[in-house]
RONU-243255 format. One record per residue: residue number from 1; x, y, z of N, C-alpha, C, O in turn. Coordinates in steps of 0.02 Angstrom, whole numbers, plus 50000, padded with zeros to 5 digits. Example, Ala and Ser with C-alpha at 12.3 -4.5 7.8 and 13.67 -1.06 7.14 Angstrom:
+-----+-------+-------+-------+-------+-------+-------+-------+-------+-------+-------+-------+-------+
|   i |  n_xx |  n_yy |  n_zz | ca_xx | ca_yy | ca_zz |  c_xx |  c_yy |  c_zz |  o_xx |  o_yy |  o_zz |
+-----+-------+-------+-------+-------+-------+-------+-------+-------+-------+-------+-------+-------+
|   1 | 50660 | 49716 | 50390 | 50615 | 49775 | 50390 | 50660 | 49835 | 50390 | 50712 | 49834 | 50423 |
|   2 | 50642 | 49888 | 50354 | 50684 | 49947 | 50357 | 50645 | 50002 | 50394 | 50670 | 50057 | 50402 |
+-----+-------+-------+-------+-------+-------+-------+-------+-------+-------+-------+-------+-------+
***
This chain:
+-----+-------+-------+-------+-------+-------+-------+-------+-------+-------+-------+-------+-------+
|   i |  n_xx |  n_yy |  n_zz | ca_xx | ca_yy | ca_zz |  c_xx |  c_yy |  c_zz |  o_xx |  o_yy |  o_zz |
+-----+-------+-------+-------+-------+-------+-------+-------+-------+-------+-------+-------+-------+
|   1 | 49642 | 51114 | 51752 | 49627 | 51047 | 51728 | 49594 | 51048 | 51659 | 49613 | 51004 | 51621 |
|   2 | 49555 | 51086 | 51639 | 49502 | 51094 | 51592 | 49544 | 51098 | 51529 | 49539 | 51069 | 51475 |
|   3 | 49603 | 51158 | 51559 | 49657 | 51190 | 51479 | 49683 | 51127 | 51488 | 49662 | 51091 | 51442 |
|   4 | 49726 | 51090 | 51534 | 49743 | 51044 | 51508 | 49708 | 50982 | 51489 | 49742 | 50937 | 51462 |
|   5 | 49661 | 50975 | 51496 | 49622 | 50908 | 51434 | 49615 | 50943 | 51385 | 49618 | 50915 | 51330 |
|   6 | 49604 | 51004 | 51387 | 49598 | 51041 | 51306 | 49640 | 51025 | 51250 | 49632 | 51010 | 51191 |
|   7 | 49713 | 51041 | 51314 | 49767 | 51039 | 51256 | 49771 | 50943 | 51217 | 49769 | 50924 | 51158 |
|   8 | 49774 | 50912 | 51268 | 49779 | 50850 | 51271 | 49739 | 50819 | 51217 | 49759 | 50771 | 51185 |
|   9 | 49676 | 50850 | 51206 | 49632 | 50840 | 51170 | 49671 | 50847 | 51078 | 49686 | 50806 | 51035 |
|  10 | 49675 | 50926 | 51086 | 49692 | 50921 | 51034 | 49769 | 50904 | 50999 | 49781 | 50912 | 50939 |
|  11 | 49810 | 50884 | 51042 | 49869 | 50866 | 51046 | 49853 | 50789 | 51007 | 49884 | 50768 | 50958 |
|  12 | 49807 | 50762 | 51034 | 49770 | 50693 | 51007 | 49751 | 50698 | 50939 | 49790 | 50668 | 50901 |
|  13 | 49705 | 50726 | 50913 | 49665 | 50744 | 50870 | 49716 | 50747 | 50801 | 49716 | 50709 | 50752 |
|  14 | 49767 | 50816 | 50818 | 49851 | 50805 | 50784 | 49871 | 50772 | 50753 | 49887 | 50770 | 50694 |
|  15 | 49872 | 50712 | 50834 | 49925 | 50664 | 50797 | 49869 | 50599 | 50766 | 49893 | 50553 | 50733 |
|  16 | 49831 | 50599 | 50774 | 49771 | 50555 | 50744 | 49763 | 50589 | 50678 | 49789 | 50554 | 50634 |
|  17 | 49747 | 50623 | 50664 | 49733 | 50666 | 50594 | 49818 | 50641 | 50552 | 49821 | 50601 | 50505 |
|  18 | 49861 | 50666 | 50575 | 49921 | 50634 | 50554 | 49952 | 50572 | 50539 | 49996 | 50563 | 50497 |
|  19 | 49920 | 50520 | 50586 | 49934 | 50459 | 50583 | 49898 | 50436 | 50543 | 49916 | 50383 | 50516 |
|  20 | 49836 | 50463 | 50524 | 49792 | 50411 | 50482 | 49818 | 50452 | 50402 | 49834 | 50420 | 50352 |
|  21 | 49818 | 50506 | 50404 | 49837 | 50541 | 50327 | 49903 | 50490 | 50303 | 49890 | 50456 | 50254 |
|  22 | 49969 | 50481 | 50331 | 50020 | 50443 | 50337 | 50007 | 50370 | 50315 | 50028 | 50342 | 50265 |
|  23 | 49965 | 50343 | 50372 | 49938 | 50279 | 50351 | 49906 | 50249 | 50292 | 49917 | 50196 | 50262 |
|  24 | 49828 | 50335 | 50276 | 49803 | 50268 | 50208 | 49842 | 50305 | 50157 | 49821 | 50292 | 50101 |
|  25 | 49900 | 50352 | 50158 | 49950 | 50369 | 50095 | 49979 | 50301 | 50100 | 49964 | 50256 | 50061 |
|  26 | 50020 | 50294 | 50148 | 50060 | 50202 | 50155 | 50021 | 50159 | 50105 | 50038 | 50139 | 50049 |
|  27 | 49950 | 50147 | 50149 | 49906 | 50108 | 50097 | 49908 | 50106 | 50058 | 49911 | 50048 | 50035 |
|  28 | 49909 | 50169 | 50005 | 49900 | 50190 | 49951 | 49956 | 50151 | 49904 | 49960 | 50106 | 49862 |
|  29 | 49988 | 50190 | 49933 | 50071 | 50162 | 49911 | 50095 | 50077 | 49911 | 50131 | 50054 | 49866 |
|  30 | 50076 | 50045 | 49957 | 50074 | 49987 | 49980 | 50047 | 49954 | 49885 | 50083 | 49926 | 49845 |
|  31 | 49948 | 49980 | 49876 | 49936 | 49949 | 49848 | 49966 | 49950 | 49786 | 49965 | 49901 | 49750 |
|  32 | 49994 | 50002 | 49770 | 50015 | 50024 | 49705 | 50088 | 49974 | 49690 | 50101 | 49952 | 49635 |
|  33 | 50124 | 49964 | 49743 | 50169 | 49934 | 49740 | 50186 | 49855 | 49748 | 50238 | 49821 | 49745 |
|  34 | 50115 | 49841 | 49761 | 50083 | 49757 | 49762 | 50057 | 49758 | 49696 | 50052 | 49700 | 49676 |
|  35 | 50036 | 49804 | 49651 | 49999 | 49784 | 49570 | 50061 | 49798 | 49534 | 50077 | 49771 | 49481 |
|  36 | 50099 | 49845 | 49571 | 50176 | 49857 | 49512 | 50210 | 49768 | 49504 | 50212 | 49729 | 49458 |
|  37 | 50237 | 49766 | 49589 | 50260 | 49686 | 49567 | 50235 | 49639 | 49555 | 50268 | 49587 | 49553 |
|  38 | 50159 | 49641 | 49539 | 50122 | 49589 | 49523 | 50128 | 49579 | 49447 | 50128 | 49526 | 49417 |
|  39 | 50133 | 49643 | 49421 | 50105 | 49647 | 49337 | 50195 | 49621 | 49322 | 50205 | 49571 | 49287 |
|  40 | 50267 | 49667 | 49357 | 50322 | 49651 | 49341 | 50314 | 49567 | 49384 | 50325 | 49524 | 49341 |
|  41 | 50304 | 49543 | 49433 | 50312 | 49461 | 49420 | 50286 | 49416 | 49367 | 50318 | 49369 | 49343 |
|  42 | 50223 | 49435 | 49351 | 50196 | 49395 | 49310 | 50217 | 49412 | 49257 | 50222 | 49358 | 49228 |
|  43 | 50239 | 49463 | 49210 | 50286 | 49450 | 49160 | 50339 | 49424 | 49154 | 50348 | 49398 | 49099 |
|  44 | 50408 | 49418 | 49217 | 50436 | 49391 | 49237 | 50430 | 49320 | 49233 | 50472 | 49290 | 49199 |
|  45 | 50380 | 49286 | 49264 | 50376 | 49219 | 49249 | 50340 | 49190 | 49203 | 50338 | 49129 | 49192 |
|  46 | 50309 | 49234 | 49175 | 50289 | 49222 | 49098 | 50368 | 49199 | 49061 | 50374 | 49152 | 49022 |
|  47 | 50395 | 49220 | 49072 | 50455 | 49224 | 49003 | 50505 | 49160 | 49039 | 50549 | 49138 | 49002 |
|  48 | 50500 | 49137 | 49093 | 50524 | 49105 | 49146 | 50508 | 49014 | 49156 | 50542 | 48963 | 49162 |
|  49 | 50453 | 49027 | 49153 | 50414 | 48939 | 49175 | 50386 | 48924 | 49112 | 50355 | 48957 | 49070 |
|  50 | 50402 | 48867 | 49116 | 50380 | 48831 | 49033 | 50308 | 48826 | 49026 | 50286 | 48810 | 48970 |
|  51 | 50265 | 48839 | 49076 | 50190 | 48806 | 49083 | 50184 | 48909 | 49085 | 50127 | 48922 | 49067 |
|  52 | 50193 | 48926 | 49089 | 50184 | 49008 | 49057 | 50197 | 49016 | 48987 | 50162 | 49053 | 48952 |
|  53 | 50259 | 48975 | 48961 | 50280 | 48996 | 48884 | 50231 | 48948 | 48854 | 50204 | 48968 | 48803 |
|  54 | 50217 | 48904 | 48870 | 50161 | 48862 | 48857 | 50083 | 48904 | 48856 | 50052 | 48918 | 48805 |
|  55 | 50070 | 48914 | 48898 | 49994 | 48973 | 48915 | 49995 | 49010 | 48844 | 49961 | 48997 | 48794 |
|  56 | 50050 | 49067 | 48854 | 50049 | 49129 | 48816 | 50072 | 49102 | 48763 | 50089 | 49152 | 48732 |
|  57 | 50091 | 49035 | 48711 | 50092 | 49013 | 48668 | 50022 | 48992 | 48635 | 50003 | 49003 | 48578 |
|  58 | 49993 | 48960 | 48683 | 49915 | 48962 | 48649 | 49855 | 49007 | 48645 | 49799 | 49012 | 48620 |
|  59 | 49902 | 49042 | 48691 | 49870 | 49116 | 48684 | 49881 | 49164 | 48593 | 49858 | 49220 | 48585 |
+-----+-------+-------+-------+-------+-------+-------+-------+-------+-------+-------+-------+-------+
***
């Protein structure tokens, strides 16, 4: 019983250590790819909506 909660244990531990490395890389990635299309939308509709060409005109 003992070896097997052992194993179980660290069989857990594994895939926890793995799932979270995976996860905040995702994160990571996630955020990087929410400021990528943020900076490419908002140039995008800069050049797009008149109340943008307007903005960056009195800019």
């Amino acid at each position: 019983m003992t070896n097997l909660s052992g194993q179980g244990l660290v069989d857990f531990s594994l895939w926890s250590s793995f799932y979270l490395t995976h996860y905040v890389k995702y994160l990571i990635f996630m955020i990087f790819d929410i400021k990528f299309f943020l900076d490419k939308g908002l140039v995008m509709s800069a050049g797009r909506t008149p109340a943008a060409k307007n903005y960056m005109f009195i800019q």
